[in-house]
C-alpha positions as CSV (number, residue, x, y, z in Angstrom):
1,X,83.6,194.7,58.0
2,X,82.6,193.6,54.5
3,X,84.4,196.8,52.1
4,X,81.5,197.3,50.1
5,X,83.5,197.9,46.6
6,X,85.1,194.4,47.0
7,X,81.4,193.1,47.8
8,X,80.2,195.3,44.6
9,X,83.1,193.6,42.2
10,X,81.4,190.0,43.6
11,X,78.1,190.6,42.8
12,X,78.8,191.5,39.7
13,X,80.6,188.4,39.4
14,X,78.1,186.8,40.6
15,X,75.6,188.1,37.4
16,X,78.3,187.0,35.2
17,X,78.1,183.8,36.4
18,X,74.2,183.4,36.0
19,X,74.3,184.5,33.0
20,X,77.2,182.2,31.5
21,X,75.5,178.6,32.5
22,X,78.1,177.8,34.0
23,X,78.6,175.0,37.1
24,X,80.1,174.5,39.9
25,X,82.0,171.4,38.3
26,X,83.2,174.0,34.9
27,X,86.7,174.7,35.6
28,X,88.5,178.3,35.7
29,X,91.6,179.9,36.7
30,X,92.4,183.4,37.6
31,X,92.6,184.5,34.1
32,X,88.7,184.4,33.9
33,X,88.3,187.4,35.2
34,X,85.0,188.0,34.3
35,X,84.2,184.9,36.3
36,X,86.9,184.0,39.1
37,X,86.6,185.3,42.3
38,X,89.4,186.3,44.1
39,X,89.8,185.5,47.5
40,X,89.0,188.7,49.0
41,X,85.4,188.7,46.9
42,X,84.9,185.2,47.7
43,X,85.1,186.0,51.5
44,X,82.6,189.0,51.3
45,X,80.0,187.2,49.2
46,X,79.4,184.1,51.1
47,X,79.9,186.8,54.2
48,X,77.1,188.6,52.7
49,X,74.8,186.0,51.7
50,X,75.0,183.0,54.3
51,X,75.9,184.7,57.8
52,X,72.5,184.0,59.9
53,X,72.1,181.2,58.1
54,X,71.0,178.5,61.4
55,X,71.8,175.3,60.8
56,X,70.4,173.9,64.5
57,X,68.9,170.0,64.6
58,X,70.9,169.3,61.2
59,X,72.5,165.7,60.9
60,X,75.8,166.2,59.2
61,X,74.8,165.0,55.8
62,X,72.0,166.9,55.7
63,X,73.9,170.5,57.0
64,X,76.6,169.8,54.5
65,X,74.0,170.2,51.4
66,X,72.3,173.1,53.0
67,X,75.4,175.0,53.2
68,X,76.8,173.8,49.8
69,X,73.5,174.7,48.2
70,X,73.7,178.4,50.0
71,X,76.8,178.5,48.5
72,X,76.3,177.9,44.9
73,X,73.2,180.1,45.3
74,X,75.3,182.8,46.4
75,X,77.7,182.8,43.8
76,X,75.5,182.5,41.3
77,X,75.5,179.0,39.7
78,X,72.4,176.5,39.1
79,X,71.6,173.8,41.9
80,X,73.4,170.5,40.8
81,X,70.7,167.9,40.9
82,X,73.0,166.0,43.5
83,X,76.7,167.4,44.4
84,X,79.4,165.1,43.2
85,X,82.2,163.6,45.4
86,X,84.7,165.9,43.9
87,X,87.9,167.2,45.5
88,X,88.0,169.9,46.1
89,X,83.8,170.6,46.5
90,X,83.9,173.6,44.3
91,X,86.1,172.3,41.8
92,X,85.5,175.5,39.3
93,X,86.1,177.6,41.6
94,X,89.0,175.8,43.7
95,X,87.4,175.7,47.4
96,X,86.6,173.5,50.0
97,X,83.9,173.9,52.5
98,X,84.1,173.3,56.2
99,X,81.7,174.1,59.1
100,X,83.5,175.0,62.2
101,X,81.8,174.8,65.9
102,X,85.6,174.7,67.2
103,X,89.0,176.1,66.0
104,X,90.7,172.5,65.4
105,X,89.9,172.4,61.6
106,X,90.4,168.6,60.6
107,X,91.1,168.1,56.7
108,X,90.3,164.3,56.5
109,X,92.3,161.8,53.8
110,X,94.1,164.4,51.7
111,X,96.8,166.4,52.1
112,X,96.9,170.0,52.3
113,X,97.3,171.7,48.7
114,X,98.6,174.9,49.0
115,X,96.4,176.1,45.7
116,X,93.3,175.7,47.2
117,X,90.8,178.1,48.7
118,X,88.9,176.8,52.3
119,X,86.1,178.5,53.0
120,X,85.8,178.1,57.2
121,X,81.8,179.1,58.0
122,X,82.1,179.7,61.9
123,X,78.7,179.1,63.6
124,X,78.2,179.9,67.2
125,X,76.1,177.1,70.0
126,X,72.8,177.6,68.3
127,X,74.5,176.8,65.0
128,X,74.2,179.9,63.4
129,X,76.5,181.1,60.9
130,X,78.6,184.1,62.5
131,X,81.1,184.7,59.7
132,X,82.8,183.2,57.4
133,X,86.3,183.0,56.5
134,X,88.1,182.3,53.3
135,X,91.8,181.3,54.0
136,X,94.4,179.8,51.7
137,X,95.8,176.0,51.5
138,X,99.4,177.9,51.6
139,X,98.6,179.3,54.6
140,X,97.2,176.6,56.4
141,X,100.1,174.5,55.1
142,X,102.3,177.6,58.0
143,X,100.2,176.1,60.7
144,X,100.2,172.6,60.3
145,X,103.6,171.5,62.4
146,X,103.1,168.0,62.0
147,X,102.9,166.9,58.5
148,X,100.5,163.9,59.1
149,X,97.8,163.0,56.9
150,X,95.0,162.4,58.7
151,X,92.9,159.9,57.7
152,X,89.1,158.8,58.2
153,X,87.9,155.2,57.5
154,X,83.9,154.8,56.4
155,X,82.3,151.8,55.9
156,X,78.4,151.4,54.5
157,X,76.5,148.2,56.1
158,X,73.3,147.0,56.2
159,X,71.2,146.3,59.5
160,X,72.5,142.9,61.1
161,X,69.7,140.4,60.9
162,X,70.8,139.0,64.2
163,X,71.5,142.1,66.2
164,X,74.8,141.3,66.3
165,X,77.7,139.3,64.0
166,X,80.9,138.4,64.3
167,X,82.3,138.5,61.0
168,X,85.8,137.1,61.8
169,X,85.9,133.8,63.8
170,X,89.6,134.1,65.0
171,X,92.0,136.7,65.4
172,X,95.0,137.0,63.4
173,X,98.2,134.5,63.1
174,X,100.1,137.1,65.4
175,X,97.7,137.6,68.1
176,X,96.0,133.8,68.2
177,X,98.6,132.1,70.6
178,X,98.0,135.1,73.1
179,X,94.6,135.8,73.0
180,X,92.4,134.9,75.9
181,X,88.7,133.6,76.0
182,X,88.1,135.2,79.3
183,X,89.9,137.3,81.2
184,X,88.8,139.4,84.4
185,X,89.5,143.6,83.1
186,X,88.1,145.1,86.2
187,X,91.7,145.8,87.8
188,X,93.0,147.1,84.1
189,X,92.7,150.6,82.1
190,X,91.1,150.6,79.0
191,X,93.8,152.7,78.3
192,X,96.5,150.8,79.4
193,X,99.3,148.8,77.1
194,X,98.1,145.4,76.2
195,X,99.1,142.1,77.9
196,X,98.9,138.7,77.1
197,X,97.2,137.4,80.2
198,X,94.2,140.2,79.6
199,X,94.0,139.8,75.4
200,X,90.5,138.8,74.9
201,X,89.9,137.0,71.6
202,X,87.5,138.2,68.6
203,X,84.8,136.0,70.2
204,X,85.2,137.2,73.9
205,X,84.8,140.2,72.5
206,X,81.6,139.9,71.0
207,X,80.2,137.7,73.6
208,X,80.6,140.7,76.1
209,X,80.0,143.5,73.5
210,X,76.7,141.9,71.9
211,X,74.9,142.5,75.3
212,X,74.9,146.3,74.6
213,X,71.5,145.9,71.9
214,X,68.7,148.2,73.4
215,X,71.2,150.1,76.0
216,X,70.2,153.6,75.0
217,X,71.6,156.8,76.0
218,X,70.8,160.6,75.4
219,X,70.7,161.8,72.0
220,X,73.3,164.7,72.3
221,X,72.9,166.5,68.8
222,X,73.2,165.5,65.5
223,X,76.3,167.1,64.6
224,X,78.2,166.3,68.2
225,X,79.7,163.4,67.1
226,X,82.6,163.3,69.9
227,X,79.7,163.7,72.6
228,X,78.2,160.6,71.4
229,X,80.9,158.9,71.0
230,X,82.1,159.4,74.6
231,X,78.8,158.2,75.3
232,X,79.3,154.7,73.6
233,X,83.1,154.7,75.1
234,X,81.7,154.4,78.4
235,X,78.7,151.8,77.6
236,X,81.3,149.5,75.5
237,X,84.1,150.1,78.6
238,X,81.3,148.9,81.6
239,X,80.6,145.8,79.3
240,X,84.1,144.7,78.5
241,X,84.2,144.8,82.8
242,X,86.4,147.6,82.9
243,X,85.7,150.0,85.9
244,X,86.6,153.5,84.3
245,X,86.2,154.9,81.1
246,X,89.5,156.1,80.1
247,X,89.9,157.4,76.9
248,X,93.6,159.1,75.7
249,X,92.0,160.6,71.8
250,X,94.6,158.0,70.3
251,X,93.9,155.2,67.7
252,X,93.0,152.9,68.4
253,X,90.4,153.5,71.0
254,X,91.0,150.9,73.5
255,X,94.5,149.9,73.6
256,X,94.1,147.5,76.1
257,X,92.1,145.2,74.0
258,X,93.6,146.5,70.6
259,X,89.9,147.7,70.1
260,X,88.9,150.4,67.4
261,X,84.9,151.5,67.9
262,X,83.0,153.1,65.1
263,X,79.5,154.7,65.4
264,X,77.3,154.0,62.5
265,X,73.5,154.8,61.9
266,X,72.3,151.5,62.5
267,X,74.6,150.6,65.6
268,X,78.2,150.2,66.1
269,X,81.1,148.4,64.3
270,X,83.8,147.2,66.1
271,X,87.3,146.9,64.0
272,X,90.8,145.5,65.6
């Protein structure tokens, strides 16, 4: 329940804020008053300005400038013409935004600072915003009991002219006396600890992994990344020979074969 003189002292921020030309990017502290919204106004405003907001059929990119774009809107400031890789997002305001289908909230390749706001819009199976929920880096800080960074690799390449390339001829110095160029995996788990007699080489490995081109598989979403990904698991699993599918959540992927898998828009990228 939104208490409707908290909600009155935001939108009156929220005029101030029109009227000052400020950005997103401009910084303040708590001693703007005129200008600063305090966590308890932040939470009604974007409460009372994106809940109902449906994000269904989005791909990820796309969904996150919707909802930063709602959110600027809603507090008043000008559209950037593109948003800047900042951290956090909403540098002048000191939030991060994060769209939340589950409760697991994953902060990628930073640690948690315990000055920052996170604004947590929760959006239901159609992917319509339900709430949202402004909670402070301090207090996530309380529930995080392990202390790791967790950290998310990207990489940006361009469609293989071949269909498929091996970009490293041989393995490493450590693995290259133990490596196999063939090895039968139907009796092993993907899952299982590696072994020397079962180590296929870089070039085993692509031998058996280029003949995925033009498998194709059901689209499950745009934004459900792990569904698609446990779709590939199983196609890369069945070509490698392996009878099950195993997967543990660990890194990397495929211990068997020391095998990381990344999805990518224009196929898949396999790292070791």
């Amino acid at each position: 329940m939104i208490n409707q003189k908290t909600l009155n002292a935001a939108s009156e921020k929220v005029e101030n804020v029109k009227n000052s030309g400020k950005t997103i990017y401009d910084a303040l502290t708590v001693t703007d008053k005129d200008f600063w919204f305090l966590q308890d106004e932040l939470t009604a405003i974007v409460n009372e300005k994106l809940v109902g907001l449906n994000l269904t059929g989005l791909p990820v990119r796309s969904r996150s400038k919707i909802v930063k774009s709602a959110i600027t809107v809603a507090l008043g400031y000008p559209l950037p013409k593109s948003f800047r890789k900042t951290q956090p997002r909403f540098p002048g305001q000191n939030f991060d935004v994060y769209v939340q289908k589950s409760r697991n909230l994953q902060i990628w390749n930073e640690e948690v600072d315990a000055l920052r706001r996170y604004v947590l819009l929760i959006v239901d199976a159609e992917d319509t915003v339900k709430r949202v929920v402004v909670i402070s880096g301090a207090k996530i800080a309380e529930l995080d009991k392990t202390g790791t960074l967790t950290q998310k690799y990207q990489a940006r390449l361009s469609p293989f002219p071949v269909g498929a390339e091996l970009f490293t001829k041989k393995d490493t110095k450590t693995l290259l006396p133990i490596v196999q160029s063939k090895a039968s995996l139907s009796e092993f788990s993907p899952v299982a600890q590696p072994a020397t007699s079962s180590l296929l080489s870089l070039s085993a490995l692509h031998k058996s992994l280029k003949k995925i081109i033009g498998i194709t598989f059901t689209d499950p979403g745009a934004t459900d990344e792990r569904l698609r990904g446990d779709a590939v698991h199983k196609i890369i699993c069945a070509a490698l020979g392996y009878k099950t599918a195993e997967d543990k959540g660990t890194f990397p992927d495929i211990p068997h074969q020391l095998l990381e898998v990344c999805c990518i828009c224009v196929g898949f990228m396999f790292a070791r």
